[in-house]
N, C-alpha and C positions, 0 to 999 in steps of 0.2 A: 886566299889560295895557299895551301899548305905545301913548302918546300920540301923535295926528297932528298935527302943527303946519302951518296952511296954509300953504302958498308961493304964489308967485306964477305962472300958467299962462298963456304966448304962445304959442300956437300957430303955426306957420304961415299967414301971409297971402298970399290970391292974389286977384287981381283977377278979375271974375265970369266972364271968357271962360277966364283959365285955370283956375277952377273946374271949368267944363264939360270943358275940352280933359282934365283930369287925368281927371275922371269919365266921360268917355268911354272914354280909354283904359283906364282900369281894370277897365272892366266890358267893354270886345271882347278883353281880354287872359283875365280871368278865365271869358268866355264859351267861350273855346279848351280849358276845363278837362275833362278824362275820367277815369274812374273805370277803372283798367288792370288785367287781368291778365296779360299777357304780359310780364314784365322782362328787361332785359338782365342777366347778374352782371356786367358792368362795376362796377369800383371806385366808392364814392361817400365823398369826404374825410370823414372823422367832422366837421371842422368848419361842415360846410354842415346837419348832422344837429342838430350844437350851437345854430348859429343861428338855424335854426327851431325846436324847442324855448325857445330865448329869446324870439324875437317871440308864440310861444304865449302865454306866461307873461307878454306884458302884456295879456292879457284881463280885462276886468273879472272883478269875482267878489263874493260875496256877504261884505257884511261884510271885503271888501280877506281871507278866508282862503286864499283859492289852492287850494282843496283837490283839486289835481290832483299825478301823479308819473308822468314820463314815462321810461321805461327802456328804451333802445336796445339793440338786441339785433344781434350781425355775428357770433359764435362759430357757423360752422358746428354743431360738435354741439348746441347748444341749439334752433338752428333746426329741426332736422331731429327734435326731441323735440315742438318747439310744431307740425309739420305732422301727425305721426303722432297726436297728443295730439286734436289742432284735426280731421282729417280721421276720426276716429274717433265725435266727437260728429256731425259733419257728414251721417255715412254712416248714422246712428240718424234724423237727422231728415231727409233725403230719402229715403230705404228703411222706415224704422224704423215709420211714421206722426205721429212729434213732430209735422212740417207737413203742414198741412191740403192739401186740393187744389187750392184758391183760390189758395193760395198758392204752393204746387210751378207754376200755370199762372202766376202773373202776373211768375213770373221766368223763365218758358221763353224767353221773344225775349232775355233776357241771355245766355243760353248757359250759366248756372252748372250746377253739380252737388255732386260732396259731394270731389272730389278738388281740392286745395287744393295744386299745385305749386309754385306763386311765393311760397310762405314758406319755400320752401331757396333757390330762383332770387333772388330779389329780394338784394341784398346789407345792407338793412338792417329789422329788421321794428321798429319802435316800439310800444309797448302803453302806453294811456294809462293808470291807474290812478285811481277816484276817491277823495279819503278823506270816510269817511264821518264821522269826527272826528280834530281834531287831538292830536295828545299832548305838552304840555308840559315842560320840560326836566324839571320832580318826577316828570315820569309822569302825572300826570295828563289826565283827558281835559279838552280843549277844543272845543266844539260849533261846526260848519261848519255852514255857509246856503246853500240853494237852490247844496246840490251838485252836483247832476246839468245844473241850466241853465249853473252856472259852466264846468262843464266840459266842457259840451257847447259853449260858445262857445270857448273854449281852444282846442278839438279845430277849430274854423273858420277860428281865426287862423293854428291849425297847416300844415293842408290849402293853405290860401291863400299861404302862404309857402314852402312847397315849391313849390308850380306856379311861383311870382314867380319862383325861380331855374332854374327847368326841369326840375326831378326831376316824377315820376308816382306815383302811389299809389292806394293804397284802402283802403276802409274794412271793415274784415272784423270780424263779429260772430257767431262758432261760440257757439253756444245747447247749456250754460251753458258757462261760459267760466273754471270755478275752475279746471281745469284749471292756464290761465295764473298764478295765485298759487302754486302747487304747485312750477310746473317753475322758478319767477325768484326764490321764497323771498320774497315779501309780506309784511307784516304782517298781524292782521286787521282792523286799520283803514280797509286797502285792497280794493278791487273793483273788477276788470278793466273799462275802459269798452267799449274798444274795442282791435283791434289793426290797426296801419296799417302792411302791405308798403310800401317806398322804395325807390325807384332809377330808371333811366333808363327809358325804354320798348324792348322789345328792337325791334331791327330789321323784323322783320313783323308788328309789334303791329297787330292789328286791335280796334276797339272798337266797341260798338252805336250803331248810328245813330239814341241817340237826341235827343227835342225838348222843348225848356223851353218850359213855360206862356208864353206874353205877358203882359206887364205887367198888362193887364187881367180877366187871372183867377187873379192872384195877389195885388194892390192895388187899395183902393177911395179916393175922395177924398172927405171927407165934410165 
């Protein structure tokens, strides 16, 4: 078990206008943010994929375990395994009755369906993985904490760092999703969180228009 020894943490100081100026612009920057399916296959440098993956991964987490695994995917044939794979479950639960009708209407103004093209288009897909325990050099298990909040914050620092440099993405969750452990060879300590299309937005991307709560019905001051 590995000891933490404290250090010492300086933050960044800013004076209280440029507090606001930074918190301002970070939130009309991140307000510009959409959830894309239309990509461009323009190239995107693996190293801008690497970078965000790294600012991921200083998300908090329970117990400092991390227990997130992020695996970048750009090999055409695997792509075009995880859309067949992905659009096959998809096509069970929008025809199939998997989803309810509540639910097939409350996504109708998105424009979805069960055809899932921008996971060959997109030129990079990432699949978050969570673990649900760690494994020890002896092999042994090692027990993760409040996995899923960990790496559901992960998954926000992720998102938010790709916009910061100007890639588009989404959040794609085909129900169930082992699929994903099958075609990438997993371990079973891992389970698919989520998988997130990357790349530019294509040229006539259009996106729903739609609108964020106000402040006031989403935060109370108590």
């Amino acid at each position: 078990m590995p000891e933490y020894k404290p250090i010492e943490y300086t933050p960044p100081s800013f004076s209280g206008s440029e507090m606001r100026q930074r918190a301002r612009a970070f939130y009309e920057h991140m307000s510009q943010r959409r959830s894309v399916r239309d990509f461009s296959d323009d190239n995107v440098p693996q190293e801008l994929i690497e970078l965000a993956i790294a600012a991921a991964s200083t998300s908090p987490s329970g117990a400092n375990r991390q227990p997130w695994h992020f695996v970048a995917i750009s090999n055409p044939t695997t792509k075009r395994q995880i859309r067949v794979a992905a659009e096959a479950e998809e096509r069970e639960s929008y025809l199939g009755g998997r989803m309810s009708p509540e639910w097939i209407d409350a996504l109708a103004p998105l424009g979805t369906d069960w055809q899932k093209p921008f996971l060959e288009v997109a030129p990079w897909l990432v699949v978050i993985f969570e673990e649900s325990y760690g494994i020890d050099t002896d092999g042994s298990r090692r027990k993760n904490y409040y996995v899923k909040e960990s790496v559901g914050m992960a998954c926000g620092f992720f998102i938010a760092a790709l916009h910061n440099m100007g890639l588009a993405a989404l959040t794609h969750t085909p129900s169930p999703m082992g699929f994903l452990s099958d075609i990438l060879g997993r371990p079973e300590n891992e389970k698919p969180y989520v998988l997130i299309p990357i790349g530019y937005p294509a040229s006539n991307c259009l996106v729903p228009d739609v609108q964020r709560k106000p402040l006031a019905d989403v935060a109370e001051w108590v």
